[in-house]
C-alpha positions in Angstrom: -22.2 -5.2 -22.1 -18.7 -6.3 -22.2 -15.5 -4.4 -22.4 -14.4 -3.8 -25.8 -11.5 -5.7 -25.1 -13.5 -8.6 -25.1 -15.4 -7.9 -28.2 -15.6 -9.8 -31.8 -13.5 -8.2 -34.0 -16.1 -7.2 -36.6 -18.4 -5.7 -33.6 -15.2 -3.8 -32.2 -15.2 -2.2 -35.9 -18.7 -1.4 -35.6 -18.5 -0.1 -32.3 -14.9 2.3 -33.2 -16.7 4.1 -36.5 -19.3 4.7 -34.8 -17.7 6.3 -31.6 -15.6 7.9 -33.9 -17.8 9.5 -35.9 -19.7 10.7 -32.7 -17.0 12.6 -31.8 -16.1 13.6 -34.6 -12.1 11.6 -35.2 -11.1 10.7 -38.4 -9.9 7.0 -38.8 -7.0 5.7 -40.4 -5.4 2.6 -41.6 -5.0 0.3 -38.5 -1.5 -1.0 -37.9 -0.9 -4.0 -35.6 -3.0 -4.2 -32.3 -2.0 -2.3 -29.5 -1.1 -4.5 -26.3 -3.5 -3.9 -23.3 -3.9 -0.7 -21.9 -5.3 0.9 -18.7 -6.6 4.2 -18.5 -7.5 5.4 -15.4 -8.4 9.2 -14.2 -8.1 11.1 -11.0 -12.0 11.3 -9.2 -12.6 14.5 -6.7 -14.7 13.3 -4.3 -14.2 16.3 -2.0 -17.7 17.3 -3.0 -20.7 17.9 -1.4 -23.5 20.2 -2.1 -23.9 22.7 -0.6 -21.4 23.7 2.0 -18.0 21.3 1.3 -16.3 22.8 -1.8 -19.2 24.5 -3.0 -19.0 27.3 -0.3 -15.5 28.5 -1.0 -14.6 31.3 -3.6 -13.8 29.7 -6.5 -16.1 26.6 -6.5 -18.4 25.5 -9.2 -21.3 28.0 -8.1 -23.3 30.3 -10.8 -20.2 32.7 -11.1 -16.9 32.8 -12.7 -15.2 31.0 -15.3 -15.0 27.3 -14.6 -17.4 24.8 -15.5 -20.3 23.7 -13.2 -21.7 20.5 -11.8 -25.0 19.7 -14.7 -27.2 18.6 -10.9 -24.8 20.3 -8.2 -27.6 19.4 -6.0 -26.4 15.3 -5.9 -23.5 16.0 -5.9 -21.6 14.6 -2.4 -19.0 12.2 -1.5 -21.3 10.6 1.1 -24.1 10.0 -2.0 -24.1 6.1 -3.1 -26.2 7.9 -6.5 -23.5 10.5 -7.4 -20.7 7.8 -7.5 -22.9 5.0 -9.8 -23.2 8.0 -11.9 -19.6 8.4 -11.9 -18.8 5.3 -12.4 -21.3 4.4 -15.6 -20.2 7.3 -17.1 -16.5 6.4 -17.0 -16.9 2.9 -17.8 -19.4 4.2 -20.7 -16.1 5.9 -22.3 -13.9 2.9 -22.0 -11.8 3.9 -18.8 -10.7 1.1 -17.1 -9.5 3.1 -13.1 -11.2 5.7 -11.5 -8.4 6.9 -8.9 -9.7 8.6 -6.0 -7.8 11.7 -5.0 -7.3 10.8 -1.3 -6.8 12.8 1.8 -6.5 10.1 4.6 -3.8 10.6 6.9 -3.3 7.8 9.1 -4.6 8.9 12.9 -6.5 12.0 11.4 -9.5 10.6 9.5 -11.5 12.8 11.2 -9.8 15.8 11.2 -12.8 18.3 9.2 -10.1 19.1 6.1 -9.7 15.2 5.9 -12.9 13.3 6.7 -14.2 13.3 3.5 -11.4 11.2 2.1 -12.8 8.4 4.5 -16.7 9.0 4.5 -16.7 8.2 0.7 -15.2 5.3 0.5 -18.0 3.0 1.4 -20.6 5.0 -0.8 -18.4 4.7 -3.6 -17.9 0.6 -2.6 -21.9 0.1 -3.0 -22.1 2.1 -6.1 -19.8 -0.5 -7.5 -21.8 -3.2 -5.8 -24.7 -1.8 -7.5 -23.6 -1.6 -10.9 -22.0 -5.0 -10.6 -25.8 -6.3 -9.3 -27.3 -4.5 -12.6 -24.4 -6.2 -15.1 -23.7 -2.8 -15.4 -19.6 -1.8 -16.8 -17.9 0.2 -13.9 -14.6 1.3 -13.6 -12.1 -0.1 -10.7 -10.8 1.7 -7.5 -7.0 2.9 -7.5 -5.3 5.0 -5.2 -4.3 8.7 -6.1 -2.2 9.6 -3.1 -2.1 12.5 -2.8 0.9 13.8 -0.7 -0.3 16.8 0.8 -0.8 15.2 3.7 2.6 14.3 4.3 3.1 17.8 5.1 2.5 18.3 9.2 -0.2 21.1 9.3 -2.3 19.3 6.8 -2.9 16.5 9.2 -2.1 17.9 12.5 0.9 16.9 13.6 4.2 18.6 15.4 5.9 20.3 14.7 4.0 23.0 12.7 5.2 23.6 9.4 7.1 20.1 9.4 7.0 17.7 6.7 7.0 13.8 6.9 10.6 12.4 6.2 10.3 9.2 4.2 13.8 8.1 5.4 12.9 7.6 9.0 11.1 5.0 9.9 7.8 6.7 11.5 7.8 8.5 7.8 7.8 5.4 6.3 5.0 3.6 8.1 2.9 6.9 7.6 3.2 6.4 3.9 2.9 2.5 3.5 -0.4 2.5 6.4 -1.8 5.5 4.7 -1.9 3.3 1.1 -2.6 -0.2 2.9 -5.4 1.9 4.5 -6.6 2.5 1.4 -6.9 -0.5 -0.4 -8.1 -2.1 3.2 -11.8 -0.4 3.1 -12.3 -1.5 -0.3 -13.2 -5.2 -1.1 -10.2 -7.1 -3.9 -12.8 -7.6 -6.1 -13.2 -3.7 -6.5 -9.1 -3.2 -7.0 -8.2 -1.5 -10.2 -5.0 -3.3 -11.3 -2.4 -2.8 -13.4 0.4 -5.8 -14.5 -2.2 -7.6 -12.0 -1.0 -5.5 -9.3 -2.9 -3.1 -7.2 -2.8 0.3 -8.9 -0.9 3.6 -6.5 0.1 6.8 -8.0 1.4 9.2 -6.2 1.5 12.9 -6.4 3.9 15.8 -6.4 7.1 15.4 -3.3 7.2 18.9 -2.5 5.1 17.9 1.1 8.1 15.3 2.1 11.0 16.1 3.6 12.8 13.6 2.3 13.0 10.1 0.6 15.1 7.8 -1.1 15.1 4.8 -3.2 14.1 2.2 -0.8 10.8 3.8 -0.5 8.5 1.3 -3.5 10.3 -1.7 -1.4 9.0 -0.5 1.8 5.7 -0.1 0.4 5.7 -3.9 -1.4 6.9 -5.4 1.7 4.4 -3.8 3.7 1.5 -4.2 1.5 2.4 -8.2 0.8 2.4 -8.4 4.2 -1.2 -6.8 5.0 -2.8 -8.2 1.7 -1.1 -11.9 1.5 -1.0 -13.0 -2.3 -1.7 -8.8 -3.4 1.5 -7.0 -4.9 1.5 -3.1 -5.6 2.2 -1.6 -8.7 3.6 1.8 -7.9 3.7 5.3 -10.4 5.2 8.2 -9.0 5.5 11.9 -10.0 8.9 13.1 -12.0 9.9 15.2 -8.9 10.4 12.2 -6.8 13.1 11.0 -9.1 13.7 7.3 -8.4 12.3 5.7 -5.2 11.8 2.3 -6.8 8.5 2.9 -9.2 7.4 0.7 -12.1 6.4 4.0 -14.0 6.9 7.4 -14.1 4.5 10.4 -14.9 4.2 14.1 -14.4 1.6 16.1 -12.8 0.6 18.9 -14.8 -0.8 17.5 -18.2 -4.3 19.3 -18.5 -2.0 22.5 -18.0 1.0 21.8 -20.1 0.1 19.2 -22.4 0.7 15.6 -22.4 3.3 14.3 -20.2 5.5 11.4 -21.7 7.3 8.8 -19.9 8.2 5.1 -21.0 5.1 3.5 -21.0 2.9 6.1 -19.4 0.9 8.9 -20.5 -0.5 11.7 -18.8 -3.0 14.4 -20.6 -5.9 16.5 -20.3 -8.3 18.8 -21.9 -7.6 22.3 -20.5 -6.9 24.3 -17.2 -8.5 27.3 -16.2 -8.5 28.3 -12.4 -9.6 32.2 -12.9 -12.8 31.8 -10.8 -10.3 30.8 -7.6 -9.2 34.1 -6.0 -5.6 35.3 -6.1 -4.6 32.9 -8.7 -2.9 34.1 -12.0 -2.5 30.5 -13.2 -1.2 31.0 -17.4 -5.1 29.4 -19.2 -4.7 26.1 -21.0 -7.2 26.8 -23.7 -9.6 23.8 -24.7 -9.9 25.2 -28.3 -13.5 23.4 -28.1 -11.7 20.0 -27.6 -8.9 20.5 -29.7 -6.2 20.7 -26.9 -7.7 17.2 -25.4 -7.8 15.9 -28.7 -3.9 16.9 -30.1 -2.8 15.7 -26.2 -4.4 11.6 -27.0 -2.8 12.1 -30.6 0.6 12.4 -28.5 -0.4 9.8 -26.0 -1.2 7.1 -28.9 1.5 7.6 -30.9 3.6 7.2 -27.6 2.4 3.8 -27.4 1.7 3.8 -23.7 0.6 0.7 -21.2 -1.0 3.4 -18.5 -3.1 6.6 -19.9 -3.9 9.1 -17.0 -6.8 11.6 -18.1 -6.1 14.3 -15.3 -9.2 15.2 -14.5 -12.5 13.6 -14.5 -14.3 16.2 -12.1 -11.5 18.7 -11.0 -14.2 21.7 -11.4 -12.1 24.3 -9.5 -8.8 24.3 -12.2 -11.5 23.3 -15.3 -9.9 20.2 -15.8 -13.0 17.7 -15.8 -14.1 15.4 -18.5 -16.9 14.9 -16.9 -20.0 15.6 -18.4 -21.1 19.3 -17.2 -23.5 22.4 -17.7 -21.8 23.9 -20.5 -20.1 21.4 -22.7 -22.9 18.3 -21.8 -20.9 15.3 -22.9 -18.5 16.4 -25.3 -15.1 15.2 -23.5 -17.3 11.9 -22.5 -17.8 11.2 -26.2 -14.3 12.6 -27.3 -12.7 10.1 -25.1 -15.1 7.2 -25.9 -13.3 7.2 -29.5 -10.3 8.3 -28.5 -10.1 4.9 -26.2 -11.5 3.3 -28.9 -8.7 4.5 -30.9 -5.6 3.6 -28.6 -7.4 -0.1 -27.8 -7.5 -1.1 -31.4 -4.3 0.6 -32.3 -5.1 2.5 -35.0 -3.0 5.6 -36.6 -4.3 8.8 -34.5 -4.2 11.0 -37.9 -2.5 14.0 -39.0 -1.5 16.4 -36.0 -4.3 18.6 -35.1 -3.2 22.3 -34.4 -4.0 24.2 -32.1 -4.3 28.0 -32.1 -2.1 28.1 -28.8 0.7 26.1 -28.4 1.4 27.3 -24.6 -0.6 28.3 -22.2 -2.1 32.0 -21.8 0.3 33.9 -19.6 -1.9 36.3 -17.4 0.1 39.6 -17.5 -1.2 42.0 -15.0 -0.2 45.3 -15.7 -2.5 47.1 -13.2 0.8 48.4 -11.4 4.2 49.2 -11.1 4.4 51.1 -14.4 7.4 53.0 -13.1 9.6 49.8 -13.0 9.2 49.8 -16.9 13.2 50.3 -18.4 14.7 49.9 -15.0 17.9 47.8 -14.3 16.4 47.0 -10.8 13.5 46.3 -8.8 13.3 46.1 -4.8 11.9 46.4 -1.7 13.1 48.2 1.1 11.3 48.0 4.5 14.5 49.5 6.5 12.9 53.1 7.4 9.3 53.4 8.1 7.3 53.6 5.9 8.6 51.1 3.2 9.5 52.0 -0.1 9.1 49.7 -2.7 9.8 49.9 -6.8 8.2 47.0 -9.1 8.7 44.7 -6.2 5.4 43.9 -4.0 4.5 41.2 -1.1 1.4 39.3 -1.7 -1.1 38.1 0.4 -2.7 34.8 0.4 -3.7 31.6 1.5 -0.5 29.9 2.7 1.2 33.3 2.4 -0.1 35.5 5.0 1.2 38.8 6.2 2.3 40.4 9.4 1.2 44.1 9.1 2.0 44.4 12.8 5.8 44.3 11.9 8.6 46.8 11.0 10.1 44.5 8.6 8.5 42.2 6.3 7.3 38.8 7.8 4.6 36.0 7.7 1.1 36.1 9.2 -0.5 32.6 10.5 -1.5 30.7 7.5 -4.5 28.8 8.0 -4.6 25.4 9.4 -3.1 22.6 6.5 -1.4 25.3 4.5 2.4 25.4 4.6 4.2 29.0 5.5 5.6 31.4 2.7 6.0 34.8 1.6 5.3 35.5 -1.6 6.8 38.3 -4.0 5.3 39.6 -7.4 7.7 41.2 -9.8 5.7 43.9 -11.9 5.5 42.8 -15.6 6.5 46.5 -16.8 9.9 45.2 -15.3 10.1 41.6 -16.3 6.7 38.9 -17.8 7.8 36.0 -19.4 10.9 36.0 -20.0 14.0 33.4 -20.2 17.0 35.8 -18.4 19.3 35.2 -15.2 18.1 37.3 -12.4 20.1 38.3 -9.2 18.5 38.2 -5.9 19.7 40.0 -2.7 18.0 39.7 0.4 18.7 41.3 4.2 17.5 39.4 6.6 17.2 38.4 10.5 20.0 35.1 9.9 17.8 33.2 12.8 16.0 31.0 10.8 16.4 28.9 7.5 15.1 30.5 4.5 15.3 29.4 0.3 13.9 30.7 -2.3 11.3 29.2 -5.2 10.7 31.3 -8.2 8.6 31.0 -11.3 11.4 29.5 -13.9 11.4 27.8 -17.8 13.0 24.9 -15.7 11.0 21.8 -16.2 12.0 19.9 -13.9 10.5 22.8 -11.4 6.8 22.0 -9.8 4.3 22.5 -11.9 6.3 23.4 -14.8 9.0 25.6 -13.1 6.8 27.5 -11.5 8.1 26.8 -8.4 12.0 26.1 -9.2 14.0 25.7 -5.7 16.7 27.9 -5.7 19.5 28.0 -2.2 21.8 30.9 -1.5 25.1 31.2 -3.7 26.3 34.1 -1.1 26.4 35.5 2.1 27.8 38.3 3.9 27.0 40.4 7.4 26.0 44.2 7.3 25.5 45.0 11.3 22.5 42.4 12.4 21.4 41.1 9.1 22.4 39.0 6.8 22.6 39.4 3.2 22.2 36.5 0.9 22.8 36.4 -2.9 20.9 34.0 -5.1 21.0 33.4 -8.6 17.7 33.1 -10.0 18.7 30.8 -13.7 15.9 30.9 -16.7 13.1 32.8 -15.0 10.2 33.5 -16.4 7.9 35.6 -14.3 4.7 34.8 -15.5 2.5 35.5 -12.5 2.5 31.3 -12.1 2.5 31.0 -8.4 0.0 31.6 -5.9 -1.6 35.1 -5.8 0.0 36.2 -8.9 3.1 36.3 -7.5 7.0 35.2 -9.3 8.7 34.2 -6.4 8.3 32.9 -2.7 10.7 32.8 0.2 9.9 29.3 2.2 9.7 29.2 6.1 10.2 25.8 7.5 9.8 27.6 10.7 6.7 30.1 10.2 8.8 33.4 10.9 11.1 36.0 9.2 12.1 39.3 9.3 12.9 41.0 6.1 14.4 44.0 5.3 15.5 44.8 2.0 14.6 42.5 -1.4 16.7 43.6 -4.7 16.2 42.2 -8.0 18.4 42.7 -10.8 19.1 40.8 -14.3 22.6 39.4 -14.8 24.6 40.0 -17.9 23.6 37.8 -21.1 
């Protein structure tokens, strides 16, 4: 069948009440035609049943709240089946891009955290091949870098802790051979393409040590070079600010609603990651498909040229559209008209509400009840034992503690995590607020230390969950020093990793803490 792009007029009509009645939209007057649109979606092919993301806490198994796999059985990145069913089921809804979320790291593709990013390529070329045999619609292949590898231990370089710099010259050539590498193991013919140009996006910066602007020049010299005739056509996260992109986007969407830059649109239908351990992540409700459907509303009206649905199979966070246990095909039928929808540029209808307009903060008020009314929280480890007053350390992945030590300071994280220690603030004290806090730390001055903390900031990670804060002040008391940082618009809602409102980052895996104070500042 071919795309509706290339369909009568009268048969398009046809095709859009009926999809839209499926799924239940309400069609309007159509204004003029809406120019050509891609819509891709980011494809986890990390996968496979049972033991690779299906034997972690967390993963779509029987328990917990996240959505499961309708066959987890067939379900693997090295299965030529799983990805045709993919693939028919994303073409069957009108997107245009499936964008596998890579791992490959140039000189580690077979490290055992990255393999998979390089074993399911081919599969997923002969699925295509397959479908394209059977005159059978399939989606193209873009890239979805995404730059967690870029930080050392992920890939398995020196020195530990380290991230790629983008400004040097061996950062650079890391980050153009890791996206020529890419597009090299999958035939042209199989491309997804955007403005005719091979289709990258790229994910969060935080895992760089640096870049600048030169950065999308690099990469089209480098790619013209390997791929005489191709071009690239780059879209990067916010958070790198401008390293010479076509578009812009912003990770985030199925979380915080739809993400609108000039000519790009990024949305989703929900997060929920309650089933993975130690998270306290706020809950995007779906509102049985209302969230998804008020987020396209947005995205149509924006008029975009790129839609990013973020996820189609992102079990873990609940962010698939993919058809599953629980919902079937809902979200594959809700975007079939929604596509239809933004292709034949009609009027996405009067606003649909929703009965949450933010996510679900996730107070937990287990502890520290005797913080509630105070004008300060802390946490003192200078006598043994420690005392501590609505202020706790938390343990977890890439935040590991030392119980060994007198002071507070990091354990070994696990191999691929970066190094942190991570602080919750008791929500008898302080839960999502909007308040200047001050934060005074003592601390062994031998090693570099800032501070990210859970903020209304949006141009924070993840929506200000992770806002980058440097000391405003410093002093000596005997062997430590004491910094002094101002903590502006936080919010504490439990939004980072384990729960916690704030992390101190450790370039250099170590630290010695004495004494944390939090206090709010003046309005």
């Amino acid at each position: 069948m071919p795309s509706p792009r290339s369909l009568p007029a009268f048969l398009l009509a046809f095709l859009l009440a009926t999809a839209c009645a499926l799924a239940q939209i309400p069609l309007a007057p159509a204004p003029a035609a809406q120019p050509q649109v891609t819509v891709a979606t980011h494809y986890f092919y990390w996968y496979h049943w049972p033991t690779e993301h299906f034997d972690e806490p967390g993963a779509p198994g029987p328990e917990g709240h996240c959505n499961h796999f309708a066959d987890p059985q067939k379900v693997s990145y090295r299965s030529t089946d799983w990805h045709e069913q993919n693939f028919a089921a994303m073409a069957s809804c009108g997107i245009d891009a499936a964008l596998p979320v890579y791992w490959g790291a140039p000189g580690a593709y077979e490290r055992p955290n990255l393999a998979f990013s390089r074993l399911g390529l081919p599969p997923m070329v002969e699925a295509l091949e397959r479908l394209a045999a059977a005159n059978t619609p399939a989606p193209k292949l873009g890239l979805f870098y995404d730059t967690s590898t870029l930080a050392n231990d992920v890939r398995g370089a020196e020195p530990a802790g380290g991230k790629a710099d983008l400004r040097t010259e061996a950062g650079r050539e890391l980050f153009c051979t890791t996206v020529g590498d890419f597009f090299a193991a999958i035939p042209v013919r199989h491309w997804a393409q955007h403005r005719g140009k091979a289709l990258v996006v790229l994910y969060v910066s935080a895992f760089a040590a640096g870049w600048d602007r030169d950065l999308g020049a690099r990469l089209r010299r480098t790619f013209a070079q390997r791929f005489p005739g191709e071009m690239v056509f780059l879209v990067a996260d916010a958070s790198w600010g401008d390293v010479g992109q076509d578009l812009t986007t912003s990770w985030g969407a199925a979380l915080w609603g739809a993400q609108l830059h000039p000519g790009v649109a990024q949305i989703g239908p929900g997060y929920d990651d309650r089933a993975v351990p130690g998270r306290r992540t706020p809950v995007r409700e779906r509102e049985n498909g209302a969230f998804y459907a008020h987020s396209w509303q947005r995205a149509i009206r924006s008029r975009p040229e790129l839609v990013l649905i973020e996820t189609w199979n992102e079990m873990h966070e609940g962010t698939e559209i993919c058809p599953s246990r629980e919902l079937g095909s809902q979200y594959v039928d809700a975007t079939r008209g929604w596509v239809a929808q933004l292709r034949a540029g009609l009027d996405p209808g009067a606003p649909i509400p929703l009965r949450w307009a933010e996510p679900r903060p996730q107070p937990d008020l287990g502890w520290g009840e005797q913080a509630k009314g105070r004008s300060e929280v802390f946490l003192d480890h200078a006598e043994q034992p420690g005392r501590a007053l609505g202020l706790r350390p938390v343990a977890v992945e890439d935040g590991p503690i030392d119980d060994t030590k007198p002071h507070l300071s990091p354990g070994r994280p696990r191999q691929g995590l970066g190094s942190y220690l991570y602080l919750q603030v008791s929500d008898h004290f302080a839960f999502d607020v909007d308040a200047d806090y001050e934060l005074e730390v003592a601390r062994d001055g031998d090693f570099p230390l800032s501070v990210e903390y859970d903020s209304h900031d949006p141009r924070g990670v993840f929506g200000g969950s992770y806002t980058s804060c440097r000391a405003t002040a410093q002093r000596r008391d005997g062997d430590w020093l004491v910094e002094t940082y101002v903590l502006r618009r936080a919010r504490f809602c439990n939004r980072q990793n384990g729960g916690a409102d704030l992390r101190f980052v450790l370039p250099e895996r170590r630290a010695a803490i004495r004494t944390v104070r939090l206090r709010a500042l003046p309005k």
